[in-house]
N, C-alpha and C positions, 0 to 999 in steps of 0.2 A: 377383418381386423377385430380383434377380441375386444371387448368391454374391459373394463379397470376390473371389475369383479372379478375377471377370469384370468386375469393376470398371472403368473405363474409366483408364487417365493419359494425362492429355491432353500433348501434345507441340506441335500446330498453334499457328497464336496464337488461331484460333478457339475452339476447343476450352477453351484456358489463358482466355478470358476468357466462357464461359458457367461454369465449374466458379468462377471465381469470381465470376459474377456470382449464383449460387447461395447461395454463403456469403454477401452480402451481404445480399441479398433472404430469408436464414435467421436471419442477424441482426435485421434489422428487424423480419420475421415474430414471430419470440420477444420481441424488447422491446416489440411493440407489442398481441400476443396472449396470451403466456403458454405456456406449456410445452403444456399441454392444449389449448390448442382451435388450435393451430399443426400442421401438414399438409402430408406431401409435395406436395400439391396446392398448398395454399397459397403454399408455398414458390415453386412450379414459375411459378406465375402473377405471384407478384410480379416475378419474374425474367424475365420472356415468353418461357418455353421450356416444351415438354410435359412432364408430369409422366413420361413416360419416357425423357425424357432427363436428369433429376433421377436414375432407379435407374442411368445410365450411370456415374455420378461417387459416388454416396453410398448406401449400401445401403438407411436410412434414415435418419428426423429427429435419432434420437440420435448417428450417426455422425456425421452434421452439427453438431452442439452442442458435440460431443467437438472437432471441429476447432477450433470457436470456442474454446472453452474452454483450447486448449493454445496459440494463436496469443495469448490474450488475457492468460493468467497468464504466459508466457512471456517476452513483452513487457515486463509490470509487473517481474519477476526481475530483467531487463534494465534495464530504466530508471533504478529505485531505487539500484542498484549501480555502472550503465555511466557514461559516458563521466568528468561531473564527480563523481561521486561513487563512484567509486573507493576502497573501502579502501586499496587501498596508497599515494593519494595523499596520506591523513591520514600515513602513518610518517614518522617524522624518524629519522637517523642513531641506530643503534643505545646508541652509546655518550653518546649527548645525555638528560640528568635528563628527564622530564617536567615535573617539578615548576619547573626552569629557566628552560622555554619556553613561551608564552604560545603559540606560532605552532602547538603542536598545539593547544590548545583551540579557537581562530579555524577550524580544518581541519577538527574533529570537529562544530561546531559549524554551521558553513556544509554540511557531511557531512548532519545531522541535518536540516537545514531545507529540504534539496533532495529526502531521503527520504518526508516528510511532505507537499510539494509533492506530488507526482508519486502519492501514494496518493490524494490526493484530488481528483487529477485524474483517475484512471483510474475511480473509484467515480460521480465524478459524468459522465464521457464516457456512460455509457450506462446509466442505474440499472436501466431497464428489462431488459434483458440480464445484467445483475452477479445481480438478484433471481433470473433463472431460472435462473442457473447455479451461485446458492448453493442454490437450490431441489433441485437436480440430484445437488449436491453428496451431498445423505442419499440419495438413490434410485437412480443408479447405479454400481456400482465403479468403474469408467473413468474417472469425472469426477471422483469421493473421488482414486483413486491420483495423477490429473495435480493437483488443487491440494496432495494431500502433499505430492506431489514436488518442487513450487512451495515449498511453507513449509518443509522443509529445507533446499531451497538457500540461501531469503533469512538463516533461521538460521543458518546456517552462516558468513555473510559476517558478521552484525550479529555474531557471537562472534569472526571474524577481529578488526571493532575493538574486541571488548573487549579481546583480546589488545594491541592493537598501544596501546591507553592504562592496560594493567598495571591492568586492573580486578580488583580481587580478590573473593573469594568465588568462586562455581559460575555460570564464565561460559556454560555450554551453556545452562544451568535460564535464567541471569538473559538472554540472547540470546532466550529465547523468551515471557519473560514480555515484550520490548519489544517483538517483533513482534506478540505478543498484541495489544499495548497501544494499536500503533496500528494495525490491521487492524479492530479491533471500535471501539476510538471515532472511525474515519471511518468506518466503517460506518452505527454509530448518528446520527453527525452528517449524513451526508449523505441515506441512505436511510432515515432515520427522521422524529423533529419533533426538530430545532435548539432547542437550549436558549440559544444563545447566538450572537453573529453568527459570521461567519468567523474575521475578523481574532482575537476572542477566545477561538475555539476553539484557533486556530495558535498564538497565543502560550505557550497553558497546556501546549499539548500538547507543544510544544517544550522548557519549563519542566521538567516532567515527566519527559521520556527525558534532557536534561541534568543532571538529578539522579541521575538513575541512571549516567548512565552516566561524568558526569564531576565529582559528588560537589556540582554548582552550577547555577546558575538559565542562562538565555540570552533573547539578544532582545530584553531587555529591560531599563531603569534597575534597576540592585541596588538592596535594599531598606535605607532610611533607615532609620540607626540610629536608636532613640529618647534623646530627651534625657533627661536626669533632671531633673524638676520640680523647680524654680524654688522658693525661699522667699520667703512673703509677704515684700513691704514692711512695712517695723517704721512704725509710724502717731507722727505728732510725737508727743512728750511720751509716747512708750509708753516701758514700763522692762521689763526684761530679766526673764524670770521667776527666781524664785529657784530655786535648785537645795537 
């Protein structure tokens, strides 16, 4: 097994697409095997190159996992935040009330449903894969430190907009109970047993961080006031009781 220094970087286009046809064939491997019975061998064959040209590019299976694992949370950091969903595309002019303007809520809100989109996209692209790498997550430091480093950045942003909607209270704390919030119940929802279909997952979940975060429901009909109950009809010939 090669040392990190001997490591191969590829630079040809040959080269650039066996090292990645390695990580893919590493991917599949682990979603479709499991952490343990997944093998540089294995790897090497689903990929149809010799298992010594596998130690050319990756020292071993865990380096390989490690890549997965940083290309893949990485990504998700990106998505949830990047292009429409942009913190700073929610801010409205500094010296504009919130309370004023409807057009942040519609921003934070459309914000919230593209975030939750995109998490449950990413859980369900690959379960097989997501399980070994939360697997991974308790047993190697490598994989622990890259998803930290993952979940402070997304913290980090989701407290940008509590900032930028003048959320009060302990926006670091309450940024991380929302990412909690939805990291574990798409989680459960997806890679578990579904208590509920989709569509009624999305809408509670959505419900849920719009309370939090902007003190109201979303997504869906506000809820009907209730009436105040009606007095019988008085019956012909009834007489008023006495007082």
């Amino acid at each position: 097994m090669p040392t990190a220094a001997l490591l191969r970087t590829p630079s040809q286009t040959r080269a650039v697409r066996t090292r990645e046809a390695l990580l893919a064939a590493g991917a599949r491997e682990f979603s479709a095997r499991g952490y343990a019975a997944t093998t540089t061998k294995s790897i090497a064959d689903r990929a149809g190159v010799a298992t010594g040209s596998f130690y050319q590019y990756f020292a071993d299976k865990d380096a390989l996992l490690r890549e997965l694992a940083e290309t893949r949370l990485s990504g998700l950091a990106r998505d949830t935040f990047g292009a429409q969903g942009e913190v700073a595309s929610v801010a409205l002019p500094a010296s504009t009330a919130k309370d004023e303007v409807p057009l942040l809520r519609e921003r934070v809100e459309r914000l919230l449903r593209h975030v939750v989109d995109v998490v449950i996209a990413a859980h369900r692209e690959d379960p097989g894969l997501h399980a070994v790498l939360t697997e991974r997550r308790h047993q190697d430091p490598a994989v622990a430190a890259l998803w930290s480093a993952r979940e402070r950045e997304l913290v980090t942003k989701i407290a940008a907009l509590l900032t930028v909607v003048a959320h009060e209270g302990d926006r670091d704390a309450t940024a991380f109970i929302l990412f909690a919030m939805v990291e574990g119940a798409v989680h459960a929802h997806v890679l578990g047993h579904a208590h509920v279909s989709d569509a009624r997952f999305r809408l509670a979940l959505l419900r849920a961080l719009a309370q939090i975060v902007l003190g109201r429901e979303t997504d869906g009909p506000s809820p009907k006031k209730a009436r105040p109950a009606r007095k019988p009809a008085r019956k012909p010939g009834a007489t008023s009781p006495k007082r």
